[in-house]
C-alpha positions, 0 to 999 in steps of 0.5 A: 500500500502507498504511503502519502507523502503529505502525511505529517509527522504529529512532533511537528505542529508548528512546521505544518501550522506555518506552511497551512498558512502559506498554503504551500502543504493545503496546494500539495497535498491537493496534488497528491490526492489528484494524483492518486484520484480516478480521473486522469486529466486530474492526476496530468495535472497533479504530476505537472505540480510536483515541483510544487509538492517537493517544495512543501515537503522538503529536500529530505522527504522529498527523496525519502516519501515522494519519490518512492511514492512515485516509484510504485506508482508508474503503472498508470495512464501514458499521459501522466506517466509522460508528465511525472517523466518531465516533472522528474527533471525539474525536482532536481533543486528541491532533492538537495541539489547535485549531491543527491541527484542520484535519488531521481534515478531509480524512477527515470530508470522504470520509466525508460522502460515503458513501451510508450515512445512519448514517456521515455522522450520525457524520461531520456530528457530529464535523464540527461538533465540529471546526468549533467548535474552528478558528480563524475563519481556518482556519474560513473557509479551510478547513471553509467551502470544504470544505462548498462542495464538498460542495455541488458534488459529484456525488453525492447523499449529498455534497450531502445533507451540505452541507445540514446543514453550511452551515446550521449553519456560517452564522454563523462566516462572516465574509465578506459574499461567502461569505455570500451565496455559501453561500446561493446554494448552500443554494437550489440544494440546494433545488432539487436534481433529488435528492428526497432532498436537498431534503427533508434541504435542506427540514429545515435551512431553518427553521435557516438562515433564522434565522441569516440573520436574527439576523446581517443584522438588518434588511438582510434584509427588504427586497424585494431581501433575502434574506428576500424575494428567496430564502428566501420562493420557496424556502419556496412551492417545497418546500410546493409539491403536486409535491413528495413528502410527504418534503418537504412534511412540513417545511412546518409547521417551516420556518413556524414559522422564518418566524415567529420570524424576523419576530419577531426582526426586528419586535422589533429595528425596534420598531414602525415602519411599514416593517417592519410594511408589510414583515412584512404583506407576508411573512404574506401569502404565509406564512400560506396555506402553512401553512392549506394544508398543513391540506387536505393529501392526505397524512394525515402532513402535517396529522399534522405540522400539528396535532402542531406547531400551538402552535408555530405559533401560538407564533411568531406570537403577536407578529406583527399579524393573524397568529392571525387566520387561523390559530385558525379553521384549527385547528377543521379539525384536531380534525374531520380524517377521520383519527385520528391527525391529530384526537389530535395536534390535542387534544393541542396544544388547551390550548397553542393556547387560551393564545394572546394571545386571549380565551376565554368561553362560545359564546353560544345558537345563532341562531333559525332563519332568522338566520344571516346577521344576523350582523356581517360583520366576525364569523366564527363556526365552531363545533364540539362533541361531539354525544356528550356535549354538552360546553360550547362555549366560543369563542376570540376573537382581537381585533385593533385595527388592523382592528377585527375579531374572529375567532372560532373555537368549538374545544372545550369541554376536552381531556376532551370529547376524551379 
């Protein structure tokens, strides 16, 4: 049985007279009968006021009687559920402060577990909100083992809540060990039987992948790195055609992480021979995936592929040969049989054509019978509308290592396609 928090101790008149008076303790013991009442707006309400409540109560009776309360009472309606999971983030001043943050955990833990996706939005926010305010200590202890067993649990919507957690969370680990421990975890999510949970999994991975980079640095890019070793494979698995187009969607964003994160490391070695041996070998593997999901079967892919594509390019930019095989692959975008696909394409159509390369006048077409005199080093694709007969223009990438241009004719301007 539920003991009300608002019950008051018979030693302490006075205390209770004076808060009577305020009507601090009438407000919140108002609150909690609503919130233990049969109507449900009534108890959204109620949990919208807990804030309140903890006031009246006190910091020591708040983490001592409210919060077990609300513990045994996590098996109600989604609505309240989704307020007491908001209201959780904000009593995190009225429970004595950052050293007694912990206390919020063990009722964010229960509600990271509920199946509706709207109750654990609101959990994972005040997590993180109550994650930031604990000491690296009780982080470590204490959240850190608390996201492990979520990732561990048995049920789906558990697993689907580390994903978020251990991607945001990577950085405060402080210890090498739970590092590697928290990403072993992250890779099995990834490899859940759950499709739900690899494509929330697929969602966080660009943001781990990052933090893995900026705190291991160069550590991270070897053959028996992370980078290498479990973030690449798990990057071709979730592009992979066997998956559903849920998780194949964040194909393009987990790329364009990729990217910046090769960028982040390229800029910390400078310009040595390892590191651009080492990032050759990584576009290699990443670039296909990304020109692949251009040919996707799903038309949402290519969508999310042309609507991001000068992100892509954007992170990139910086990395040797890179744009080499991706501005010809945007010509396939602006012609997709799709129309949807072809109006996100020309939309990011001025932002591809400021990449780090040149931009001049298509030259005539080639007299009949001369297509293959051409320079083998020169690829030329060409692309106009025949309804207006716009100027073509061609985007010239040139990249002195190879001593090759790639050329893609990809628009005359945004108004041949308006």
């Amino acid at each position: 049985m539920k003991t009300d928090p608002m019950d008051t101790d018979e030693g302490d008149p006075q205390s209770v007279t004076a808060m009577d008076v305020d009507g601090v303790v009438t407000d919140a013991r108002q609150a909690i009968d609503m919130l233990r009442g049969d109507d449900v707006s009534g108890r959204v309400e109620a949990a919208n006021k807990l804030d309140g409540v903890a006031v009246a109560l006190g910091p020591e009776r708040t983490r001592e009687e409210l919060l077990p309360f609300l513990t045994e009472g996590i098996d109600d309606d989604d609505e309240v559920l989704a307020a007491i999971a908001s209201s959780l983030g904000r009593l995190l001043p009225h429970v004595g402060g950052p050293s007694h943050a912990y206390s919020l955990l063990p009722p964010l833990e229960l509600l990271l577990t509920v199946e509706e996706s709207s109750v654990r939005d609101c959990a994972s926010e005040s997590a993180r909100i109550v994650s930031d305010a604990l000491s690296d200590e009780d982080f470590r202890t204490r959240y850190a083992v608390m996201v492990s067993r979520l990732a561990g649990k048995e049920w789906f919507t558990a697993r689907i809540s580390a994903c978020g957690l251990i991607a945001a969370g990577y950085r405060r680990l402080g210890d090498d060990d739970q590092r590697k421990e928290h990403v072993r975890l992250y890779a099995e999510l990834c490899r859940d039987d759950a499709p739900m949970v690899r494509r929330v999994a697929s969602q966080h991975l660009g943001e781990l992948l990052l933090a893995v980079v900026e705190e291991g640095g160069a550590a991270t890019s070897g053959e028996d790195g992370p980078l290498q070793a479990t973030f690449l494979p798990l990057y071709e698995e979730l592009a992979a055609n066997s998956q559903p187009d849920s998780v194949r969607l964040q194909t393009t964003e987990n790329c364009i992480a990729f990217g910046k994160g090769m960028g982040i490391l390229i800029k910390k070695d400078g310009d040595s021979s390892g590191a651009n041996a080492e990032s050759e070998a990584l576009l290699g593997r990443i670039l296909p995936l990304i020109v692949a999901t251009i040919d996707d079967r799903s038309w949402r892919v290519r969508w999310t592929a042309a609507s991001k594509f000068a992100d892509v390019v954007g992170a990139f930019s910086d990395l040797p040969n890179a744009v080499d095989s991706l501005v010809p692959a945007f010509e396939k975008l602006l012609q997709d049989p799709e129309a949807e696909v072809r109006t996100a394409a020309t939309l990011n159509l001025s932002e591809v054509a400021k990449c780090k390369a040149m931009v001049r006048p298509a030259p005539p077409p080639r007299p009949p019978g001369s297509e293959e005199a051409g320079s083998a080093s020169e690829g030329v694709a060409s692309l106009s509308n025949s309804r207006t007969g716009g100027t073509r223009w061609e985007i010239v990438a040139s990249f002195p290592s190879t001593g090759a241009n790639s050329v893609a004719t990809i628009a005359s301007a945004a108004r041949t396609f308006s």
